[in-house]
C-alpha positions in Angstrom: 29.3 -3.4 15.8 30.2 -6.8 13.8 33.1 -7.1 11.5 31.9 -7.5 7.5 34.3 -9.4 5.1 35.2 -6.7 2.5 35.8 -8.2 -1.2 37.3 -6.0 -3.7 37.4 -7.5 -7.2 38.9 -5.5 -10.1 35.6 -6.8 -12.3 32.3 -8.1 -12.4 33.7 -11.8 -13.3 36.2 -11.9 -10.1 33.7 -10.4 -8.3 31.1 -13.3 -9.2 33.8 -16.1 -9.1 34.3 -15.0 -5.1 30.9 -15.1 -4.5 30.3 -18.3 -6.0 32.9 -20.0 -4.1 31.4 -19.1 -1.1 28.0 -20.0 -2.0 29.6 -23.3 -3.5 31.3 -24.3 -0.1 28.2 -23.3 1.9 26.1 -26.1 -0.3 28.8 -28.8 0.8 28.3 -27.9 4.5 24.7 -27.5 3.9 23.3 -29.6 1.2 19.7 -29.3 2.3 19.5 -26.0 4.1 17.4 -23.1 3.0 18.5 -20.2 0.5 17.5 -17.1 -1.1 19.2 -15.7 -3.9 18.3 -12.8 -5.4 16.9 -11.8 -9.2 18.3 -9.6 -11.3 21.7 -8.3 -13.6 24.1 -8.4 -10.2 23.8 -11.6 -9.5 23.3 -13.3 -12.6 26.8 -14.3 -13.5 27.5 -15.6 -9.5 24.6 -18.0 -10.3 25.6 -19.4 -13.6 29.2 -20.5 -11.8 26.9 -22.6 -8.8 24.8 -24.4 -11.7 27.8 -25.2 -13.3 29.6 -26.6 -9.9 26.3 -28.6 -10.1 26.5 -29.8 -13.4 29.6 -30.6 -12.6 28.8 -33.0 -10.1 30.9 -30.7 -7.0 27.5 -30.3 -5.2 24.0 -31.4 -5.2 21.6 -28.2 -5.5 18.3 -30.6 -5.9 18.6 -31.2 -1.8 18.0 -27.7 -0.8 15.0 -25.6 -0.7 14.8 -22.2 -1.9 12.3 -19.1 -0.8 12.3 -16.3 -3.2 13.7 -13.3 -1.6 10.9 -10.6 -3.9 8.7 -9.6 -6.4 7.0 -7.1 -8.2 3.2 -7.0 -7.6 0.7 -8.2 -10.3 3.5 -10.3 -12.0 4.5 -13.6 -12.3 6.5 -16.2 -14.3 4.7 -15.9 -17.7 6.1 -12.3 -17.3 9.8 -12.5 -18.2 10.8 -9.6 -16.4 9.5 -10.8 -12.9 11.9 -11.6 -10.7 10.7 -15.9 -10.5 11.2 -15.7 -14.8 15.0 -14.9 -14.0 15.1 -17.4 -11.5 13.4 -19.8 -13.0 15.7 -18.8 -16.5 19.3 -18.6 -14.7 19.2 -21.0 -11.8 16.0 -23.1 -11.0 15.3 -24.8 -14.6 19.1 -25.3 -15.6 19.6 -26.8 -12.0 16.8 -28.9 -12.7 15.4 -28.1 -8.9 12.0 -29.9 -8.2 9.2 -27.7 -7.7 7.6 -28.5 -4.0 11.7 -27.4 -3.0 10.5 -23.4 -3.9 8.7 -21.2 -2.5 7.5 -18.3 -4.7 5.2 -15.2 -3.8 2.2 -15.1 -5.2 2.0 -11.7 -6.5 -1.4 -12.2 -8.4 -3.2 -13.2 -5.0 -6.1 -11.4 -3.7 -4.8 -11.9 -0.2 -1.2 -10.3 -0.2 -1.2 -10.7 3.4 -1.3 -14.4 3.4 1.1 -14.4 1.3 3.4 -12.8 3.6 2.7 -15.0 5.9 3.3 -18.3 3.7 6.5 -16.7 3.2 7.5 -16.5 7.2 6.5 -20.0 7.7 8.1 -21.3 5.0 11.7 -20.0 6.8 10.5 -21.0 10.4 9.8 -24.6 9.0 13.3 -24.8 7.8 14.9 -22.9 10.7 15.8 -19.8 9.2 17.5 -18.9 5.8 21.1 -20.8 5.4 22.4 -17.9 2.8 21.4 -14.8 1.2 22.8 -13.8 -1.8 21.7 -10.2 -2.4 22.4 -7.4 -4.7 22.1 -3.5 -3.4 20.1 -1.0 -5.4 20.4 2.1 -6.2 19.1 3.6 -3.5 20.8 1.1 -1.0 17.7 -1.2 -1.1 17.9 -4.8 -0.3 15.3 -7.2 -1.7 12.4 -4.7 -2.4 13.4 -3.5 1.8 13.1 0.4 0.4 14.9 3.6 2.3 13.1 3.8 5.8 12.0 0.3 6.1 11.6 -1.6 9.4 14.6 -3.7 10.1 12.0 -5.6 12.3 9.8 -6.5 9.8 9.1 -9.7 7.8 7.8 -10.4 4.9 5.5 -7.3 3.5 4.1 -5.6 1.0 5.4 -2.0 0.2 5.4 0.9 -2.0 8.3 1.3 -4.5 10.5 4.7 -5.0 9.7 6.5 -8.5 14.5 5.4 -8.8 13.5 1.3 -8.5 10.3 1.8 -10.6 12.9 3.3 -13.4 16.4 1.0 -13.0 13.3 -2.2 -13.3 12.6 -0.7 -16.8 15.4 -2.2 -18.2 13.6 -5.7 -17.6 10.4 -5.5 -19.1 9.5 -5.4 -23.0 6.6 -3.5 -22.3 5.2 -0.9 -20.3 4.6 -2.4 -16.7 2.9 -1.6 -13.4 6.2 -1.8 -11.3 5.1 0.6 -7.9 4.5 -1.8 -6.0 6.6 -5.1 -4.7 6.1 -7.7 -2.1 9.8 -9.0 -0.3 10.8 -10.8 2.6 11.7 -8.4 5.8 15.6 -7.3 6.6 14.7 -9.6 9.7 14.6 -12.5 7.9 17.7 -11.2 5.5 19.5 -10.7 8.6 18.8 -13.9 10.4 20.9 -15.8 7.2 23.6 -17.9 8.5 25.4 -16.6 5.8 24.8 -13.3 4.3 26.2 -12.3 0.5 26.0 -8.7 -0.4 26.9 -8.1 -4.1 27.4 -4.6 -5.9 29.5 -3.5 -9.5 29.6 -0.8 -11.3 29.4 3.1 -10.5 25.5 3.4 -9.8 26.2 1.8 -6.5 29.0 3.4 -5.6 27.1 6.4 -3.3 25.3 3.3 -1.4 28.8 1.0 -1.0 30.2 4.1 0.3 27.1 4.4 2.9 27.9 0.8 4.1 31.4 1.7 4.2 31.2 4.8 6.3 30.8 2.1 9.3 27.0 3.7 10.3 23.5 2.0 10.4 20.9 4.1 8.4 17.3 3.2 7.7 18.0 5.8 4.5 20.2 3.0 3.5 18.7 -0.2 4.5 22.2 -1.6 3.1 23.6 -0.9 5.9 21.9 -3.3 7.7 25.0 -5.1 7.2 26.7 -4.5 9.9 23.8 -6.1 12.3 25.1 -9.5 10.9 27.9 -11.6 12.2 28.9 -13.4 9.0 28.5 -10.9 6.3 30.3 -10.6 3.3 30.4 -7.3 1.1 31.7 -8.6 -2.3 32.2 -5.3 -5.1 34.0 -5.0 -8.0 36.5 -2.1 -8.0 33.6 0.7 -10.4 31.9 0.4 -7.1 34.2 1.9 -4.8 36.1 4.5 -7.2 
């Protein structure tokens, strides 16, 4: 079993300010490397502070390609609620990253599969993905990997639990198809040189305390974790008490 770098922050700022310093640093040692950063309220915030370092002239983020890590099927950036919008919105317009640096699924296609497989060669062209930065879900999912997933998978298509369809409400306007998703394998998550896990507040408290209980669970695909060698946990202090 690896060791995981355990962050406790006493709030969701700290927390994000850790996280970003990491990321930040990574950037310098790999300018033109290969990342994957996550959509949604978690890592919002951790995000903002790397454009800024940008902006700021401390790293270059126009060098590096990006994969998108999921998304929900049927949706995509005219939808502001998909997970490209957010990216798009908090990180790849601001940043001002040129387009042929991202790959993003195409969840509208007729031929999911092929886009699965766009996806894995997209990483194998680059050698693998330089750093994740992930949230957790309730449920202990990671990326749209649900409970029971295939560690050995890669990029797939899969069904989405009736809790994931609800917490993704809070994203969408309107009334929107969100039971099915299409994300990039724990595999590939796992394979990261660098691997950010990010959870706050007291909904993720049952699945940081599944990580920390030191087991692997495919109930938890979270703890997945612990298959990495250079894995960082980063929570704020809700999470754990």
């Amino acid at each position: 079993m690896n060791q995981i770098h355990f962050n406790v922050s006493s709030n969701y700022e700290e927390m994000s300010l850790a996280a970003a310093k990491l990321i930040i640093e990574k950037f310098k040692k790999k300018p033109e490397g290969l990342y994957c950063f996550a959509a949604g309220d978690t890592p919002t915030r951790t995000l903002q502070l790397v454009v800024a370092a940008h902006l700021r002239g401390e790293i270059d983020l126009t060098r590096a390609y990006y994969i998108q890590l999921d998304e929900w099927i049927g949706l995509d950036s005219h939808n502001e609620g998909s997970c490209i919008a957010f990216l798009n919105r908090e990180f790849f317009q601001p940043a001002n990253i040129p387009e042929d640096h991202i790959h993003v699924f195409n969840a509208l296609s007729d031929d999911l599969a092929l886009e699965c497989i766009k996806a894995n060669q997209f990483i194998q062209k680059h050698g693998n993905i330089s750093l994740s930065l992930l949230g957790v879900g309730v449920n202990g999912h990671l990326g749209f990997n649900e409970p029971g997933v295939d560690f050995e998978k890669e990029a797939h298509v899969i069904d989405l639990q009736a809790i994931t369809q609800e917490v993704g409400k809070k994203y969408f306007k309107e009334d929107t198809n969100r039971s099915q998703g299409i994300t990039l394998g724990i595999k590939q998550l796992l394979a990261s040189e660098m691997l950010i896990i990010e959870a706050n507040g007291k909904r993720k408290k049952d699945a940081i305390s599944k990580v920390l209980n030191g087991k692997i669970n495919p109930c938890w695909p979270v703890t997945a974790i612990w298959k990495h060698e250079n894995a960082y946990l980063m929570v704020d202090e809700s999470a754990i008490n």
